[in-house]
C-alpha positions in Angstrom: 147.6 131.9 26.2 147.5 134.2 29.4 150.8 134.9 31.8 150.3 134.1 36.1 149.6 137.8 37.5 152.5 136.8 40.6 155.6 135.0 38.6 154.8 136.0 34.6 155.2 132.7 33.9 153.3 131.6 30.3 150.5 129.5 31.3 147.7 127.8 29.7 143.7 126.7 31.0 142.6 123.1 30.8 138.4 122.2 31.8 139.3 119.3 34.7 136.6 116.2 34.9 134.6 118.2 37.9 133.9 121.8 35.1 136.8 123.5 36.9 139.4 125.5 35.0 143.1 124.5 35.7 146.1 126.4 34.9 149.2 124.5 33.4 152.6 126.3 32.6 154.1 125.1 29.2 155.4 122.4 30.0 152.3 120.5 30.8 152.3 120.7 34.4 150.0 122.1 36.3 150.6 125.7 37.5 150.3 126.6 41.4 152.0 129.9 42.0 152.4 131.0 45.6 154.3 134.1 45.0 151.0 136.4 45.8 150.5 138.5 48.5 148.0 137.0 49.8 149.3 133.4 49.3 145.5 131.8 49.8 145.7 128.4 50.5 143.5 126.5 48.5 144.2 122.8 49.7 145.7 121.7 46.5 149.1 119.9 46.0 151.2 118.4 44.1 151.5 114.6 44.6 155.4 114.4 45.6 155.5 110.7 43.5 153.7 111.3 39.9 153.3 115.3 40.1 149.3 115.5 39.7 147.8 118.0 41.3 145.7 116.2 45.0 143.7 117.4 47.9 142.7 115.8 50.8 139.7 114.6 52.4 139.1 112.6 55.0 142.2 111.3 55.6 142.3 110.0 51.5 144.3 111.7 48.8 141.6 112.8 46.0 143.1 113.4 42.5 141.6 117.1 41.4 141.4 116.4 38.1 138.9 112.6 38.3 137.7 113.4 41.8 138.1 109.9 42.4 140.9 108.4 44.9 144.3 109.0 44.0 146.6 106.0 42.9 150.1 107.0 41.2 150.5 105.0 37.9 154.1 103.5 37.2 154.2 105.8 33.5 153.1 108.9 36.1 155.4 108.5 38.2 158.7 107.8 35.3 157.4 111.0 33.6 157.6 112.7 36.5 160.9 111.8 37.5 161.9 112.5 33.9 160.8 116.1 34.0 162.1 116.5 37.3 165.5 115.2 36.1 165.1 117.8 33.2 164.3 120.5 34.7 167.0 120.9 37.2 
């Protein structure tokens, strides 16, 4: 268990399917802090419908965590309403 150097927040490092290390915050999502300085823009997002983390590429949505297309599931997208429901 490790804190985010910008917020503090207590975050957490999962291998993705492509050997790359992602950082989630306790509560399962995935962590992207912006607070830095330097504020680097790395092309990653949060899908605004199921909450996984996407980039794009040629015009496509690619889910960072498969690296295949992205398509939001129905029990994605209810969980992520349900924590966005929560957390406000």
């Amino acid at each position: 268990m490790s804190y985010c150097r910008f917020c503090g927040t207590e975050i957490n490092y999962t291998r993705t399917a492509n050997e790359k290390w992602m950082p989630y915050d306790v509560t399962g999502q995935p962590h992207f802090c912006n607070k830095g300085k330097d504020k680097k823009n790395n092309g990653l997002t949060v899908c605004k419908k199921c909450g996984k983390p996407v980039f794009t590429m040629n015009k496509k949505k690619i889910d960072y965590t498969s690296l295949k297309e992205h398509e939001c599931s129905k029990a994605a997208i209810t969980r992520y309403q349900k924590y966005l429901k929560r957390s406000k």
